[in-house]
N, C-alpha and C positions, 0 to 999 in steps of 0.2 A: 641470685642476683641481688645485688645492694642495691635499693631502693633510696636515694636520699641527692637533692639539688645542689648542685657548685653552680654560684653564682657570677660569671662572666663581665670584666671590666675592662679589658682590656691590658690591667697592668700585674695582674697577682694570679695567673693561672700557672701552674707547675705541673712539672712532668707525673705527679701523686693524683694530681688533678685530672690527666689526660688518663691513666691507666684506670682510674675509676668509672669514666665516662665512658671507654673503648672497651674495659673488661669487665667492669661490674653493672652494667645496668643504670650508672648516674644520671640524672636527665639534667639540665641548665636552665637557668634563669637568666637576666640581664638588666646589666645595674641602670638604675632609674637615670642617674647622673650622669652615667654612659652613653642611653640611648637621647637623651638630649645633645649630647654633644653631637653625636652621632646626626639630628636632624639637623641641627646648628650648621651642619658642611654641607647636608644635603640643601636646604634652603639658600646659603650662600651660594651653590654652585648653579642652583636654577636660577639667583637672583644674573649674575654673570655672564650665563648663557642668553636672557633675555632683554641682557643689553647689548646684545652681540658680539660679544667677547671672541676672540679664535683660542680654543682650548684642544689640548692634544686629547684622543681620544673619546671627545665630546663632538666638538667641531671640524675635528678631522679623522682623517684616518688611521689605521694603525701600521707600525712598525714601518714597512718602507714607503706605506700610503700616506704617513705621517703629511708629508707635501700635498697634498687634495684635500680643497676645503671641502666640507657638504654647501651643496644648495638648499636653496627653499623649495624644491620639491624634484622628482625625479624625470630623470633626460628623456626616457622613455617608460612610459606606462605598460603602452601595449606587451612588450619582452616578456617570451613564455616564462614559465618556474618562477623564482621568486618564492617569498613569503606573501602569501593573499591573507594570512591571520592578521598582517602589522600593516597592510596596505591605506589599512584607516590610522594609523597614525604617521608620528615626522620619519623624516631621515634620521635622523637622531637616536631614534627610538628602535630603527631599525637594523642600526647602524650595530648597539649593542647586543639584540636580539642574533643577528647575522654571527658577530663577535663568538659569541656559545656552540650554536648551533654548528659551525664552519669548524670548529675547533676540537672538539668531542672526535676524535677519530683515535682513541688508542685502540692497541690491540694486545690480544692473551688471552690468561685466567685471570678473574674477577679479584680483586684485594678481596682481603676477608670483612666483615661487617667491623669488625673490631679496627680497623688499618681505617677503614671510612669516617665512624661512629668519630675516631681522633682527628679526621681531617676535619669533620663538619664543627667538632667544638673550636679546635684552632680555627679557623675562616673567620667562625664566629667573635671569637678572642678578639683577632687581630682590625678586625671590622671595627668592633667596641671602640677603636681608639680616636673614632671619629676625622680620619684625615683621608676618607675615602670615597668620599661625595654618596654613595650609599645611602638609601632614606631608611629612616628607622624600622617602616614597615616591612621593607625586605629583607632586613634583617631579622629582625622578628619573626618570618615566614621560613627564612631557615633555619632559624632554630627552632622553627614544629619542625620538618625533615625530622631532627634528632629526637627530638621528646615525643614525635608519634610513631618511631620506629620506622621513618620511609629511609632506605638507608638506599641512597646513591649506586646501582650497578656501575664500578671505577674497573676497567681491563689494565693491567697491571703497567703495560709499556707505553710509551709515546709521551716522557716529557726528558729535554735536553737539558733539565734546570736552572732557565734563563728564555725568555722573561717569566721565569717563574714556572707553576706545572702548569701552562695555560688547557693542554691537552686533558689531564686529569679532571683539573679543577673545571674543567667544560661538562664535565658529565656528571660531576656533582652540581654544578649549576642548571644543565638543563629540565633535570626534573622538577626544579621550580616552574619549568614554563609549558611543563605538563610532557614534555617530551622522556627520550631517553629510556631508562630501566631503573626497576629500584627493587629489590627485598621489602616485603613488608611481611612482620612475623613468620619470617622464613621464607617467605612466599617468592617467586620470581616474578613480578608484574611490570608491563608498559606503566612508565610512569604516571601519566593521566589517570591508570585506574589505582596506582599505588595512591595518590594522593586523593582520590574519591574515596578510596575505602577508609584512608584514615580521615576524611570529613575536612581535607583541605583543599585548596583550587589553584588552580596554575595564574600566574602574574603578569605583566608586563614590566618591562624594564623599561628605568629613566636615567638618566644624565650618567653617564659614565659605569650605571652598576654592574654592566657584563665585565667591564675593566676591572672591576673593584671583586667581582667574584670568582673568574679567571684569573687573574695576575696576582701570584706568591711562591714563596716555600711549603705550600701546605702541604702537598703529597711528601717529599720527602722531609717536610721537619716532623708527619704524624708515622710514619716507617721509622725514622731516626728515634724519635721519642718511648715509642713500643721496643725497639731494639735495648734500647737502655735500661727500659724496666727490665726486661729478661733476664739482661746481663747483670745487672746489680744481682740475682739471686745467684747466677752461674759462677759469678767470683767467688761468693761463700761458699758453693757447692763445691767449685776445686778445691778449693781452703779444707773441706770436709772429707773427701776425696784422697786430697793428699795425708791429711792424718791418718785414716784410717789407713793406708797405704805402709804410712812409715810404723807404726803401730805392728803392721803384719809383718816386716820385716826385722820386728823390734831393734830400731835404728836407731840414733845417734841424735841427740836434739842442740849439741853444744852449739850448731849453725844458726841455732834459732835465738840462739840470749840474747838480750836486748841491748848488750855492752857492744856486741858485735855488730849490731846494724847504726849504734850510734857513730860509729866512724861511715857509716856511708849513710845518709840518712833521705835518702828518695821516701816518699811518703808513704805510697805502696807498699813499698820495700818492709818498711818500719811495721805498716799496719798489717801486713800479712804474716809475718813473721809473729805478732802479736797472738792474732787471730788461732795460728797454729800452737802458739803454746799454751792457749786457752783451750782448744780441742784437746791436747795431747795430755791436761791437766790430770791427775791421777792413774796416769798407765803406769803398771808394773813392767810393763814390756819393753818401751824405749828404753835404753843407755844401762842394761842388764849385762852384767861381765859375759865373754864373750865364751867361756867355757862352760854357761849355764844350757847354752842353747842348743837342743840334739837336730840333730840328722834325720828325715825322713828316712825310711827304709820300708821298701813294698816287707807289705802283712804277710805271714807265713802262718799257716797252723801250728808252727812251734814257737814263734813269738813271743807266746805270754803264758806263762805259768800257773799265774794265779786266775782262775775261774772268773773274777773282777773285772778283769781285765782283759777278758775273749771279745769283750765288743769296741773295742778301738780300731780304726780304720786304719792302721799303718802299726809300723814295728820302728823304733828308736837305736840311733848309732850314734859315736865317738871315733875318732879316730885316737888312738894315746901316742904322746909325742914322746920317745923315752931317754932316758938321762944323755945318751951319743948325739944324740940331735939337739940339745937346748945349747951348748959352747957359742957362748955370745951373746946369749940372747938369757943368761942367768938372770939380770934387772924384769925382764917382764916375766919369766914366771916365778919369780918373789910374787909378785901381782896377780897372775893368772895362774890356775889351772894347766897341766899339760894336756889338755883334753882339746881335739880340734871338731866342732860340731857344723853347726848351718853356718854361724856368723864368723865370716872371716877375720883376720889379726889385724883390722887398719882402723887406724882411730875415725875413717870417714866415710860416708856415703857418697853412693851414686849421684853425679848430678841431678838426675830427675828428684831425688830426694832431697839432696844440700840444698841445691838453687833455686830452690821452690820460692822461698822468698824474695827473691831477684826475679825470678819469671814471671810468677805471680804477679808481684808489685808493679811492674812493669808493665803488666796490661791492665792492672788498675790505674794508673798514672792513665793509659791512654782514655781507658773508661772516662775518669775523672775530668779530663781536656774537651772529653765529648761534651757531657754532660753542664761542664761550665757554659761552652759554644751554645747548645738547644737552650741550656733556662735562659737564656738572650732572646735570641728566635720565638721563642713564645708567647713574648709579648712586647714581640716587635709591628713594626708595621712595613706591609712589602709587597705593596701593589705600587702602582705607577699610575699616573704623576702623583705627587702627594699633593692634599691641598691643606691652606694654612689659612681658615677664613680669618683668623684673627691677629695676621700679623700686621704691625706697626711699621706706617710709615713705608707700606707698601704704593710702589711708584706705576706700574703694569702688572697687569693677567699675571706674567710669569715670577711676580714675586710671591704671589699666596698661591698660585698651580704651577709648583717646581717640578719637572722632569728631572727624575734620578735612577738611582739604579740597587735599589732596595731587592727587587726582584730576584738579583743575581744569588743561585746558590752555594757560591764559593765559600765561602765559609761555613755551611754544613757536609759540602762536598770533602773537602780537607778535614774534618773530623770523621767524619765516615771512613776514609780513604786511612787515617790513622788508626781508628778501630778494627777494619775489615786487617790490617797487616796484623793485629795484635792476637785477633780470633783464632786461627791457626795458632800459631805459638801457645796457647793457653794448651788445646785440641792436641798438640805435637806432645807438650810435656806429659800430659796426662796418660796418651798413648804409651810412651816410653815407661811409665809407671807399671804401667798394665803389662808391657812386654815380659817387662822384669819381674815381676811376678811368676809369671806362666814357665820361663827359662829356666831349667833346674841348673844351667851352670854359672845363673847371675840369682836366683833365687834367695840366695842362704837356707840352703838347706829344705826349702818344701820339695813337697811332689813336682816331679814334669806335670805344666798343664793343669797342677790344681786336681788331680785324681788321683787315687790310690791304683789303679790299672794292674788289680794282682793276676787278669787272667788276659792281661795284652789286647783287651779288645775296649778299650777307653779312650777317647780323646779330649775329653774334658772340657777345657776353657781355651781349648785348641782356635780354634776359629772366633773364637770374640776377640783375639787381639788382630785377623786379619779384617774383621767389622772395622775397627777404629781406626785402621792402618789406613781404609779405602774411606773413610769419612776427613778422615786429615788429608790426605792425598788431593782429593776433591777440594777442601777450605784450601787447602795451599794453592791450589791452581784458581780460584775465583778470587783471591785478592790481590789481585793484580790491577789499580786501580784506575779507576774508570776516570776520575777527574783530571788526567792530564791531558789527556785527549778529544779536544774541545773539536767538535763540527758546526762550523757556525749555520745559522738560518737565516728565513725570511729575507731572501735574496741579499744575504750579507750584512743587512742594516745590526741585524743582532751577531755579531761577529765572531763572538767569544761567549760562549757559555759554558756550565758547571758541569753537565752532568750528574749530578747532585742524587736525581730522583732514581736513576739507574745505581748509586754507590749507595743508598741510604736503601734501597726494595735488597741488593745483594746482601747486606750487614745484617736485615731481619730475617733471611733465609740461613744466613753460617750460624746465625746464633742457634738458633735450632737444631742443627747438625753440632754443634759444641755439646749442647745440652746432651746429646747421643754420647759423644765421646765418653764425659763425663759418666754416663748411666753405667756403659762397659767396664769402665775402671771401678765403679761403685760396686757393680754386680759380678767382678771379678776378687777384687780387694775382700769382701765377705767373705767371698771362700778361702782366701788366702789368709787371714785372721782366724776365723774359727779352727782351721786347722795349725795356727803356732799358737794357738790356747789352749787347746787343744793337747799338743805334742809335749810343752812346756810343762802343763801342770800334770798329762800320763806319768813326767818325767819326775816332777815334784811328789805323787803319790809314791811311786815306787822306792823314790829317796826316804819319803817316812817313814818305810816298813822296818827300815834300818838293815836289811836285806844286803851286804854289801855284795855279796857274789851273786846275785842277781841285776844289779846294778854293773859288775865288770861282765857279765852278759852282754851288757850293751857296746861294749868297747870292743872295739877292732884294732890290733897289733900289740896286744897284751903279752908279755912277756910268759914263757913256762912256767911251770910252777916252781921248777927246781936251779931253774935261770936266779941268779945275782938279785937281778933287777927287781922277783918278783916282790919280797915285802915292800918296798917303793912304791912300787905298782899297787899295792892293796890299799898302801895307807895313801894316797893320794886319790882313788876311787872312792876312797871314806869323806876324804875331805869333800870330795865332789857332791858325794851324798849329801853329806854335812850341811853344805853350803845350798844344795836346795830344797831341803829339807827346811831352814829356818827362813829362808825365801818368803814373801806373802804370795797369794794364788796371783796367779797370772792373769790378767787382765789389760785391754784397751783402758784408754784416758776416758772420763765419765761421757764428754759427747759425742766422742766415739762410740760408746755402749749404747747412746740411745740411737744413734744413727744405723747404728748394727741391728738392733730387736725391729724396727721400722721396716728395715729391706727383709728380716727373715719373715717380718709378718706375711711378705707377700713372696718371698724365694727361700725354698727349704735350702738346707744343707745338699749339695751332689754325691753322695756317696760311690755310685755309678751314672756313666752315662742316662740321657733322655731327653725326649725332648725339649731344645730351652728357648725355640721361639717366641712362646707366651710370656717365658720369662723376661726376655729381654723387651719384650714390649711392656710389660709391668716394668719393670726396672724404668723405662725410659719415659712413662706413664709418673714415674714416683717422681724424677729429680725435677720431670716440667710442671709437676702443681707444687712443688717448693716446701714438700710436706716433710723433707728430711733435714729442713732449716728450723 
């Protein structure tokens, strides 16, 4: 855990900022200039109230109570329940206390410390900005919660994102008032004793603070915020993903020039295409003439000849195209080989390969729209009412205590909702990667499945494409998006709201079933590379030997010996030899190669079937700590 303070102002906290705090361990400070301002509203807002001011959610009530002022003291005393803790102090006081407590009702599995750990720095962030009536003291008091490890037990469901997570943000408030649950190092405690273990004490609230510590985008801008760190490493991982990918299929890269994305130039589009010609940089295997590349053929014990060569996992084929069939098609084999192997006769790839950079870039573009929207939101201010002790020329209460509507998560909700459509898509292409790999008659020539299956009882990489098939399947049905469909509350007054905290909690769950996709295609792509590096350079040694009838060994529909055709036939085998014989060894592009030794540190080569549940949990273990970036 990184040990080291970001210091909270109110106006300079970034989303580098929030994943340090939530994932590394950073604890917070709070700028000295801040927390003065910070008293500067809370002092103007007692000044206010004690001159009787009528202020929304000070002096009245909230949302459709808005219309009831408080009294100077309560109608009836006697009335069972109650709060007897706040009895000793105003309406006011209790008014706020009531606020929390009444509110705290979600329900699920608990956010992770890490989803909270970001809520409590944002709160705090947004606090800092001093238009919140907020006294510096309690503000201060939550940010120990964070720097003594009392982490807010938050249940996942119960906010509409609008007026903000008031539901959420209740249960990270009431542990300040000793109530509620919290984690403390690990631990699951009643709040009161979380906050005595870590040597701090439950508070009273004044003027407005439950307002000020309920009312925002926290829950969903600190889910949003964590989703985006994620995804920033999963865009590269696809980007990684798909080279090694095209690599194993030794594919075609003319889609990727940079002359080509200049006529369309989406930013995404440009940078991933970039991206991939920088992974794909010294492969010998992309854009290799198409007669180099042989044909898997299950392994036979007559196979291979040479002694050398008894431990190769598979046996090599040609098909020869003979002089009756080229009529018409003379211009390309001036060019090519009459040799038909893995890679088929068409200058292009698979979509899931060509349009990587359109797909890609495309959900970078959405990434991108997100992450513009949150670096706004995080050092925004988005509680209600705002107050502005220091405006000029102010005539009534409601020119320095404006009722607005900062609270509403519409505009995180709509980037979520643009993200969560993009997630899937990323998840779909990768899949189809994966498919096509495994398919011996979309392959280019590997094995069915990625095994050599010489005794019919293998199924290989069989079922990792139906993993990814039910992971997309699932991302495809959960982005359906939850912001249009507003249910208002609080007996209508709140009429219209985000859902915001339901589309930003779905976004942090797909990324993580992304990151799955991605692992399957990484931990299938492996085997599907080492075996055309495999095959390629089997095929390159034997070319050295200068061997030519062992090389038209390899060729299927060879003409007789005593046929016309066959010196043709021989001297074109030559050639073929010729040509991979001065060949360099076969090889992935450089970060390709490290991306490959990475996954085999922890996933051997599959020769035969075995177990690969551990595998895939390694595999899926590797792409979420980012150690293959």
């Amino acid at each position: 855990m990184t040990q080291h303070t970001i210091t909270l102002d109110g106006s300079s906290l970034t989303r580098a900022h929030v994943a340090a705090i939530a994932c590394n361990g950073a604890t917070i400070a709070l700028d000295p200039a801040g927390l003065a301002r910070v008293q500067r509203t809370a002092d103007f807002l007692s000044e206010k109230v004690r001159c009787g001011e009528p202020i929304y959610g000070v002096t009245t009530g909230f949302g459709s109570n808005a219309d009831k002022l408080l009294g100077a003291h309560r109608a009836r005393d006697e009335l069972p329940g109650g709060n007897p803790e706040q009895r000793d102090g105003t309406l006011m006081e209790e008014l706020q206390y009531n606020l929390v407590v009444t509110h705290a009702v979600c329900v699920g599995k608990p956010f992770s410390t890490q989803v909270v750990r970001a809520m409590l720095a944002i709160r705090v962030n947004t606090l800092m900005r001093g238009h919140s009536g907020i006294r510096a003291s309690t503000l201060e008091a939550l940010a120990a919660l964070l720097n003594n490890d009392v982490i807010p037990v938050i249940p996942e469901k119960g906010s509409v994102g609008a007026s903000g997570d008031l539901a959420p943000l209740s249960h990270l408030a009431i542990v300040l008032l000793g109530g509620g649950e919290a984690f403390h190092r690990g631990e699951r405690l009643p709040g009161a004793e979380a906050l005595r273990r870590a040597g701090l004490s439950p508070l009273r609230l004044s003027y407005k603070e439950g307002l000020a510590l309920n009312n925002g985008t926290t829950q969903m801008l600190a889910t949003a915020t964590l989703s985006l760190h994620k995804m920033e490493q999963l865009l590269a991982t696809a980007d990684l993903a798909a080279a090694m990918t095209l690599d194993a299929f030794a594919g075609r890269t003319g889609a990727l020039k940079p002359e080509v994305h200049g006529l369309r130039p989406h930013p995404g589009q440009v940078q991933t295409a970039a991206n991939l010609r920088g992974l794909l940089s010294g492969s010998t295997l992309a854009d290799i003439p198409y007669h180099l590349v042989p044909r898997f053929r299950t392994w036979l014990a007559s196979s291979w000849k040479d002694p050398a060569d008894q431990s190769h996992r598979f046996d090599l084929s040609w098909d020869y195209v003979p002089p009756s069939q080229r009529h018409g098609k003379e211009q390309f084999y001036a060019r090519f080989l009459p040799f038909k192997g893995g890679k088929k006769h068409q200058p292009q790839d698979a979509y899931c390969l060509r349009c990587t950079p359109q797909v890609h870039g495309a959900v970078r573009d959405a990434w991108e729209q997100a992450c513009r929207v949150i670096d706004i939101e995080l050092n925004a201010v988005t509680d209600n009412p705002l107050i502005f002790p220091d405006m000029e020329n102010a005539q009534v209460i409601e020119d320095q205590v404006v009722s607005a509507g900062h609270f509403h998560g519409m505009p995180l909700a709509l980037a979520m909702s643009y993200l969560k459509a993009a997630i899937p898509v990323l998840a779909s292409i990768s899949e189809r990667r994966l498919n096509k790999l495994v398919d011996p008659a979309n392959n280019d020539g590997l094995p069915a499945f990625l095994i050599g299956n010489e005794d019919a009882t293998d199924s290989g990489f069989m079922i990792v494409q139906y993993t990814a098939a039910a992971l997309v399947n699932d991302l495809a049905t959960r982005a359906h998006p939850a912001s249009v469909y507003s249910i208002p509350t609080s007996a209508n007054a709140e009429d219209h709201v985000s859902m915001g905290a339901n589309e930003a909690r779905h976004v942090l769950e797909m990324v993580d079933d992304l990151s799955h996709v991605l692992a399957m295609e990484l931990y299938t792509a492996a085997q599907a590379l080492e075996y055309r590096q495999d095959m390629l350079n089997a095929a390159r040694t034997l070319a050295v030997r200068g061997d030519w009838q062992a090389m038209a060994a390899k060729v299927q529909g060879a003409p007789s010996a005593d046929s016309p055709e066959f010196a043709q036939f021989r001297d074109e085998v030559i050639a073929l030899m010729r040509a991979l014989a001065d060949a360099p060894p076969f090889l992935a592009g450089d970060a390709v190669r490290v991306a490959f030794d990475k996954i085999r540190a922890v996933v051997a080569f599959m020769q035969r079937d075995r177990a690969m549940d551990g595998e895939v949990q390694r595999m899926c273990d590797l792409v979420m700590s980012g150690a293959l970036l």
